[in-house]
C-alpha positions in Angstrom: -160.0 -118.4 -10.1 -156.8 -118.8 -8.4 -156.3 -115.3 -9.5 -159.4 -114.1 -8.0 -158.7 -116.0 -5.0 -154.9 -114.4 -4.8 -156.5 -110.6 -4.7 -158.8 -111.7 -1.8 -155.9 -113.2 0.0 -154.0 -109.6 -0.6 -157.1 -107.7 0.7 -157.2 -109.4 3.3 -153.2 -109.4 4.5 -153.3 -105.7 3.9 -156.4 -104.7 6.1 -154.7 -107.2 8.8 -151.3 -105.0 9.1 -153.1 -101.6 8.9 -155.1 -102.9 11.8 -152.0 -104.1 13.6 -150.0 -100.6 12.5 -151.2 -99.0 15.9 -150.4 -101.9 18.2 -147.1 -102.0 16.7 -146.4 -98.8 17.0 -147.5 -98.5 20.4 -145.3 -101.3 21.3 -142.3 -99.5 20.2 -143.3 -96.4 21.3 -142.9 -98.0 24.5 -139.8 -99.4 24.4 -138.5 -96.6 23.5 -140.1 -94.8 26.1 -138.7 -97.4 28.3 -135.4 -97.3 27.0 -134.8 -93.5 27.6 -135.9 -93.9 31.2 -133.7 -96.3 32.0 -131.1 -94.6 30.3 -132.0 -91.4 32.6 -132.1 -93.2 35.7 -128.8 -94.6 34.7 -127.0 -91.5 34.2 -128.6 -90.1 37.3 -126.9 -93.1 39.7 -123.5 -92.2 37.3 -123.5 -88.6 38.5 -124.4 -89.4 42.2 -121.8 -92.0 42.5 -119.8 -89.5 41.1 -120.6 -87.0 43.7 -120.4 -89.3 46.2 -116.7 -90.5 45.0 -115.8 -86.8 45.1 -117.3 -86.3 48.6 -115.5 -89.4 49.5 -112.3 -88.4 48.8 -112.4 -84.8 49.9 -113.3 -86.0 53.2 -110.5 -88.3 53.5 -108.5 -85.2 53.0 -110.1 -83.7 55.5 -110.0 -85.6 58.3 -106.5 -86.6 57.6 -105.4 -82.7 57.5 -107.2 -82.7 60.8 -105.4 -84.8 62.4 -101.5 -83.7 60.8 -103.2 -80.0 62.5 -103.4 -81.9 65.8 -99.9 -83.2 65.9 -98.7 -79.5 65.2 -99.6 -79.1 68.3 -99.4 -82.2 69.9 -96.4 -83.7 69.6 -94.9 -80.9 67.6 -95.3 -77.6 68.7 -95.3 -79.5 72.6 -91.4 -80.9 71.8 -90.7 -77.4 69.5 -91.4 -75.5 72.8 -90.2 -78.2 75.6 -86.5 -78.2 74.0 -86.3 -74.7 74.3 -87.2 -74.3 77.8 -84.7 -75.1 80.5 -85.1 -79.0 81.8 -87.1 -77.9 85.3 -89.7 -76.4 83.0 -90.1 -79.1 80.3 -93.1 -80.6 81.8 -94.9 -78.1 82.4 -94.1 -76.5 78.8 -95.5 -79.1 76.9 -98.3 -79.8 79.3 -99.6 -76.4 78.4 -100.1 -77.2 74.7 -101.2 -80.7 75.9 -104.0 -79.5 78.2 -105.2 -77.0 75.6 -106.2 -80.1 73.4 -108.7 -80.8 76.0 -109.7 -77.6 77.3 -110.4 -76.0 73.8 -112.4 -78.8 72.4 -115.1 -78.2 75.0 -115.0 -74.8 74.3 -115.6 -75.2 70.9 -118.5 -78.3 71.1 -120.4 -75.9 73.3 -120.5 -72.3 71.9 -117.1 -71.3 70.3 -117.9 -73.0 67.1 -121.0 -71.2 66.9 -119.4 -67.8 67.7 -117.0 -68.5 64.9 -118.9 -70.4 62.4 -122.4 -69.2 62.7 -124.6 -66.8 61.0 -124.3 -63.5 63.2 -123.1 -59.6 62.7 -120.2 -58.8 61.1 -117.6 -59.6 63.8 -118.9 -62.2 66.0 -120.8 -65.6 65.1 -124.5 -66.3 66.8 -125.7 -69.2 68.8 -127.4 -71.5 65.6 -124.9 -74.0 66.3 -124.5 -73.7 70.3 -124.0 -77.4 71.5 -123.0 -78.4 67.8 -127.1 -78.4 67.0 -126.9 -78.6 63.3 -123.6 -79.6 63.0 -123.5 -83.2 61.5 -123.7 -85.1 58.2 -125.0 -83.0 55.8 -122.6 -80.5 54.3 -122.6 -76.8 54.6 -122.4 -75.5 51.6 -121.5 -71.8 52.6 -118.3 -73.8 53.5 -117.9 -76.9 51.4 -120.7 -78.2 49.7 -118.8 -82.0 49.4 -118.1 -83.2 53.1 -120.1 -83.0 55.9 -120.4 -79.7 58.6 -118.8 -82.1 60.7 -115.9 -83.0 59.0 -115.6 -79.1 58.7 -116.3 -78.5 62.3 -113.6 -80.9 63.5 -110.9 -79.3 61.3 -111.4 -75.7 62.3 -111.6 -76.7 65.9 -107.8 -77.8 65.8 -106.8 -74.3 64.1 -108.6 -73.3 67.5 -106.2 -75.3 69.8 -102.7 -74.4 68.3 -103.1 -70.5 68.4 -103.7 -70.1 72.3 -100.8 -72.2 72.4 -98.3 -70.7 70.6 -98.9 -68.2 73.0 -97.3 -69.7 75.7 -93.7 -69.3 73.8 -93.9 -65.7 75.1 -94.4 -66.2 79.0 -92.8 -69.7 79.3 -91.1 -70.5 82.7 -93.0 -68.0 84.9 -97.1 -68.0 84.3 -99.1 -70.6 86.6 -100.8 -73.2 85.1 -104.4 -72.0 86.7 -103.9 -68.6 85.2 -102.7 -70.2 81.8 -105.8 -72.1 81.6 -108.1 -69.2 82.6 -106.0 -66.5 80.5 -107.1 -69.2 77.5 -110.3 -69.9 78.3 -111.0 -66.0 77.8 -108.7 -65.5 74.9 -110.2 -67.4 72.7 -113.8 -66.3 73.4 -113.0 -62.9 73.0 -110.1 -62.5 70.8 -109.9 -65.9 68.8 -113.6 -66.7 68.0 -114.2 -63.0 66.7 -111.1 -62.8 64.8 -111.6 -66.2 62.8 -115.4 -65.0 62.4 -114.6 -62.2 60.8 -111.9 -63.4 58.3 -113.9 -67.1 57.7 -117.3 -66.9 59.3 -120.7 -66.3 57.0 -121.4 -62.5 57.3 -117.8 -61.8 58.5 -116.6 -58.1 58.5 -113.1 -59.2 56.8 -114.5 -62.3 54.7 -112.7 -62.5 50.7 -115.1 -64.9 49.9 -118.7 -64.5 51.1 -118.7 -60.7 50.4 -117.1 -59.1 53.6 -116.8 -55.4 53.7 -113.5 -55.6 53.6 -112.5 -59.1 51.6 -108.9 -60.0 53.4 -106.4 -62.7 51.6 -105.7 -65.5 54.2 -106.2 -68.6 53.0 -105.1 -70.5 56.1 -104.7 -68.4 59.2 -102.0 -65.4 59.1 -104.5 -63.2 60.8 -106.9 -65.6 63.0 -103.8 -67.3 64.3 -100.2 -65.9 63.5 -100.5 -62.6 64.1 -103.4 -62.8 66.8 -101.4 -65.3 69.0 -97.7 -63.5 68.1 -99.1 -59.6 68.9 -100.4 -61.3 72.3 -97.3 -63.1 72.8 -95.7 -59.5 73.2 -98.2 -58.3 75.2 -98.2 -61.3 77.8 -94.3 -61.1 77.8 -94.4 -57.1 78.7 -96.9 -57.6 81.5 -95.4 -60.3 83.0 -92.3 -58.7 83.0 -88.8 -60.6 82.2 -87.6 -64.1 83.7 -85.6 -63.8 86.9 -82.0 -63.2 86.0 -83.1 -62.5 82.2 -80.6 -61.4 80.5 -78.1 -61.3 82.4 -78.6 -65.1 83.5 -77.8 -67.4 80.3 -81.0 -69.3 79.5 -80.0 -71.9 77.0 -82.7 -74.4 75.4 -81.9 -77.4 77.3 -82.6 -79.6 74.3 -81.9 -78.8 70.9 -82.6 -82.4 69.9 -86.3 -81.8 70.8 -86.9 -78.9 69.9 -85.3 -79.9 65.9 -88.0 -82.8 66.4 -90.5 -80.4 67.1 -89.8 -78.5 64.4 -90.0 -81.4 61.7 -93.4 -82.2 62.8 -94.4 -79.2 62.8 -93.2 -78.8 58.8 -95.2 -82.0 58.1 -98.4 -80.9 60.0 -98.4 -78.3 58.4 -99.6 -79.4 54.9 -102.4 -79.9 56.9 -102.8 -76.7 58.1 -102.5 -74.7 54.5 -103.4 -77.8 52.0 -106.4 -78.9 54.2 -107.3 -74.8 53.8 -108.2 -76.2 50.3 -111.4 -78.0 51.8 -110.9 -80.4 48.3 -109.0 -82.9 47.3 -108.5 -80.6 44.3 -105.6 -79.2 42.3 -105.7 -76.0 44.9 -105.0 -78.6 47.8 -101.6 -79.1 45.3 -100.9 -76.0 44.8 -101.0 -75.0 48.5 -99.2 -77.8 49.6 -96.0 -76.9 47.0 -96.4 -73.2 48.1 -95.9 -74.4 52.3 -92.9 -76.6 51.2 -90.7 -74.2 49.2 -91.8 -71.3 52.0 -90.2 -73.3 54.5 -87.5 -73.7 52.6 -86.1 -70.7 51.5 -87.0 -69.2 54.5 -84.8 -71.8 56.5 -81.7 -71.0 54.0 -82.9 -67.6 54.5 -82.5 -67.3 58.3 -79.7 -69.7 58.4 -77.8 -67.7 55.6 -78.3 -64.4 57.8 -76.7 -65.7 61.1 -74.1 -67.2 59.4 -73.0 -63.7 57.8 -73.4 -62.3 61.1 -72.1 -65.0 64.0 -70.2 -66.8 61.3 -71.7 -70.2 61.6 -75.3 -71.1 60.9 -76.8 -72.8 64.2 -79.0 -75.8 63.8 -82.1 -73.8 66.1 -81.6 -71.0 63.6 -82.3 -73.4 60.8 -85.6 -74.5 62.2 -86.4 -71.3 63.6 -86.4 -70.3 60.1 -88.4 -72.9 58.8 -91.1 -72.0 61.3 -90.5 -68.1 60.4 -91.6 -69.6 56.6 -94.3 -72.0 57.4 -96.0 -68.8 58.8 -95.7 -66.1 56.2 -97.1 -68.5 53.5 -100.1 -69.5 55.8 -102.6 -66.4 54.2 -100.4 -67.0 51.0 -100.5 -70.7 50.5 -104.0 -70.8 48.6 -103.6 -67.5 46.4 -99.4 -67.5 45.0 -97.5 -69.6 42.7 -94.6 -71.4 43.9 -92.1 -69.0 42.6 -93.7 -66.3 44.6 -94.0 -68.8 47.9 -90.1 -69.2 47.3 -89.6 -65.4 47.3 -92.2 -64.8 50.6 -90.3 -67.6 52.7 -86.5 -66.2 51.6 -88.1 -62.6 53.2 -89.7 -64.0 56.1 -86.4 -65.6 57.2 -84.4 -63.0 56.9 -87.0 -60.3 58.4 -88.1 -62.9 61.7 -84.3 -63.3 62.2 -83.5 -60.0 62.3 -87.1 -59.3 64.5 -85.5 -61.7 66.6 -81.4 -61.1 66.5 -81.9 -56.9 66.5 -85.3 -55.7 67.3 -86.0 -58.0 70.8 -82.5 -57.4 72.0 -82.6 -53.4 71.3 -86.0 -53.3 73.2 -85.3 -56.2 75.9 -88.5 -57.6 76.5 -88.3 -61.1 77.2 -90.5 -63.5 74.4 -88.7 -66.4 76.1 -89.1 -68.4 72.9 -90.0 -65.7 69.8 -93.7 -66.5 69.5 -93.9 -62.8 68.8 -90.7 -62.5 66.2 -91.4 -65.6 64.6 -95.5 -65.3 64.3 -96.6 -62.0 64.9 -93.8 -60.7 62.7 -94.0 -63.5 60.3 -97.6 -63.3 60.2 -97.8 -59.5 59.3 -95.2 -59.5 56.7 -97.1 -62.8 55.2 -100.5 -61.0 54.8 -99.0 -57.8 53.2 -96.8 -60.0 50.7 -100.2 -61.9 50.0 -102.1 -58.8 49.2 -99.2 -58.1 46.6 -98.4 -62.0 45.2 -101.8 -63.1 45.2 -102.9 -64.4 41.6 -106.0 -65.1 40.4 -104.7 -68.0 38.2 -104.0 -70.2 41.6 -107.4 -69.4 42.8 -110.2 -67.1 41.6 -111.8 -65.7 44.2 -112.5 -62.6 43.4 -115.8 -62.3 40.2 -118.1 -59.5 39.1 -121.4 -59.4 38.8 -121.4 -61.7 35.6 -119.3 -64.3 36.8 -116.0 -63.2 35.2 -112.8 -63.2 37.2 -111.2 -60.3 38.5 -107.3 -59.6 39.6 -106.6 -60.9 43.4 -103.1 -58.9 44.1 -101.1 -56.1 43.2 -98.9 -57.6 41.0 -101.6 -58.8 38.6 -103.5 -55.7 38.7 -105.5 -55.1 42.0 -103.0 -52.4 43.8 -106.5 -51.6 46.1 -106.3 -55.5 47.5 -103.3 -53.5 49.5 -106.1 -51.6 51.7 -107.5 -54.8 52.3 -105.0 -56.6 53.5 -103.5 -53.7 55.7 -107.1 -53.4 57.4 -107.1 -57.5 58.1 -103.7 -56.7 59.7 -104.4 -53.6 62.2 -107.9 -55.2 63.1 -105.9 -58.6 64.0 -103.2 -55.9 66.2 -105.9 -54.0 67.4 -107.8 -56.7 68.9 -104.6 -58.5 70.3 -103.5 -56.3 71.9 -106.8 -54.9 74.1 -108.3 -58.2 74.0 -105.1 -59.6 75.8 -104.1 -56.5 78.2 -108.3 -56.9 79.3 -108.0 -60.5 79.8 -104.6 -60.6 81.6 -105.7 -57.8 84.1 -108.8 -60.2 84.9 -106.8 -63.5 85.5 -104.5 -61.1 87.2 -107.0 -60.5 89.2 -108.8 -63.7 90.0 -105.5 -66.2 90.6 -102.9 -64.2 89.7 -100.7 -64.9 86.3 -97.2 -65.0 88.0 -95.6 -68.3 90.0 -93.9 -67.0 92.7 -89.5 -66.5 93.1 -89.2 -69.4 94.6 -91.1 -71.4 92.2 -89.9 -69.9 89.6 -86.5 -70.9 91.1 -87.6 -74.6 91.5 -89.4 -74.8 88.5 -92.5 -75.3 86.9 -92.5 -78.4 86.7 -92.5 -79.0 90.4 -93.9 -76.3 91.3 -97.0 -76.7 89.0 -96.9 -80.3 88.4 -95.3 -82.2 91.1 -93.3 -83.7 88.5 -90.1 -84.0 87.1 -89.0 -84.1 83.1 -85.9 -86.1 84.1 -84.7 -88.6 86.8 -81.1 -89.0 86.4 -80.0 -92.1 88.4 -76.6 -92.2 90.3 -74.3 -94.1 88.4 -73.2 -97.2 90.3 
């Protein structure tokens, strides 16, 4: 009996779990389930505060390259020029690179940016982003897909205001402040916002990286700004004709002291201007940064080396001149060369601008009052050619086939047709210099005159245009 009773019991227990088999596994069939959901949505909020880390920090970069590109031109680039200008025209000097800071950001909120930036032809943006209308938080991911079109906006806007006003370094002391202001206002509508359209912009003619027809190397501006702003340096200075008494009439910088100043800022800000090219916080933002540095370097030794061979003592405005002279050549280099080949660039750009400078300007005699054209336009050309022929594609891939695969960026790693390129970039950036400027300056010549007149020029521009003075020296008592 307790046998028999045992089996039932068995029975029983057995038909009880193969009823409660399905519930059971139902249970943990949901758990699991449940499990690998939350896992998922776990790993989904890992990646986006991942992404949003990464957004984070690139835009930190951004903004603060922004603003180090706004000191180059104001204070930098305003004390560079100033201290090379006699005293009665410091004022007015620097207030020219002052009021562009105001003048061109207006420009560029209301159409410039979209002439630049937006979708349009081959050499000249459209009007998608007139008034800055779909310009805000969300990024733009033709441009940088991790900070926001703003962010991007903002930055380009303050390569925008230092070209025009490296400019002025060719007609300081004599143009009016009216027709400096209108000759701008033009210039960069017609020559600026093409040029960085066509190098940068979606669709552009001379863009490397959204499939130009033509894919120019500059990474941070040796066409759009250097030789754009140096080639219609020379063109302002031989229309305007020479300073009165030039050069017979010494016309020493009046303040070395700022001018040196000037010049350090402007080395600083300028890790801005080529690092910030990056658009990252990445390992390219690195690499452009130690390519600007050793530039800058060697091309101040460079420069400084030269005149002392020649004049037999190396002058402290040579030395930053030369500096200057580097920081441009290596601006379409910065993103695409190692740093030995950023060494060899700035030694050549030194000794080239100086000899621009020293030979060239005094064998022709125009008057480029403070070398915008020998230090940018020349140092500009000769740093997009030496890109086309340094350029690796082991600092930055740009260049891929049709699979994806990488291809060679310069000459010296392969690409001898990059050359063609390069060169094309280069006469299209001349080309448009020079008849965008000679058009413009015959209109402002035209409307209010570019000129101050002898007497002004005489008193200076600082009173003249400005009512002002740099300096009030009190009688000693």
């Amino acid at each position: 009996m307790p046998i028999r009773k045992l089996l039932i019991v068995g029975v029983l227990g057995a038909f009880l779990v193969l009823g409660m088999a399905p519930v059971l596994c139902a249970q943990t069939s949901g758990a699991q389930t449940t499990s690998a959901a939350d896992s998922s949505t776990r790993l989904a909020k890992l990646e986006q505060q991942a992404a949003d880390a990464k957004s984070s920090a690139d835009n930190a970069w951004m903004l603060t390259s922004a603003a180090l590109v706004l000191m180059m031109t104001g204070p930098g680039l305003a004390l560079f020029y100033g201290g090379l200008v006699r005293k009665k025209n410091v004022l007015g000097t620097m207030m020219q690179s002052f009021a562009l800071m105001a003048v061109i950001t207006v420009l560029w909120a209301l159409f410039s940016y979209s002439f630049s930036f937006g979708s349009g032809s081959g050499f000249m943006g459209g009007f998608e982003h007139i008034f800055l209308r779909g310009v805000g938080a969300a990024p733009d991911a033709d441009y940088s897909p991790t900070i926001p079109a703003q962010t991007y906006m903002v930055y380009q806007l303050m390569f925008a205001i230092i070209t025009p006003a490296l400019i002025a370094g060719a007609f300081a002391e004599r143009m009016k402040f009216s027709a400096m202001v209108l000759f701008t206002v033009l210039w960069s509508i017609l020559v600026y916002d093409p040029m960085a359209h066509m190098v940068w912009g979606k669709g552009g003619f001379l863009n490397a990286s959204l499939g130009g027809r033509f894919p120019t190397l500059d990474f941070a501006g040796g066409t759009v700004v250097h030789i754009t702003s140096g080639v219609s340096a020379l063109v302002c200075a031989l229309y305007l004709g020479k300073r009165l008494g030039y050069p017979k009439e010494p016309t020493p910088p009046h303040s070395v002291v700022l001018s040196f100043i000037g010049a350090c800022l402007l080395w600083v800000g300028w890790f801005g201007f080529n690092a910030g090219s990056a658009l990252a916080s990445g390992s390219l933002a690195t690499s452009a940064f130690v390519a600007t540095h050793f530039a800058a370097a060697t091309a101040a030794l460079g420069w400084a080396g030269a005149e002392w061979i020649r004049n037999g003592k190396p002058s402290v405005l040579g030395g930053i001149s030369g500096a200057v002279a580097g920081l441009v050549a290596i601006t379409p280099a910065s993103g695409f060369v190692t740093p030995m080949a950023a060494l060899g660039i700035g030694l050549i750009a030194g000794v080239f601008c100086y000899w621009m400078v020293a030979r060239v300007k005094a064998k022709f005699g125009y008057d480029d009052s403070l070398d915008a054209f020998g230090v940018h336009g020349a140092g500009g050309t000769i740093g997009a050619l030496l890109t086309g022929v340094f350029a690796v594609s082991a600092v930055n891939p740009i260049f891929k086939d049709a699979q994806g695969n990488t291809l060679a960026s310069g000459w010296i790693e392969g690409n001898a047709h990059q050359m063609l390129n390069q060169l094309v970039g280069v006469l299209i950036a001349w080309g448009l210099a020079i008849v965008g400027t000679l058009i413009i300056l015959k209109i402002v010549d035209a409307v209010v005159g570019l000129r101050v007149s002898k007497e002004e020029e005489i008193e200076g521009l600082d009173l003249s245009q400005h009512g002002e003075e740099g300096y009030y020296w009190e009688a000693s008592a």
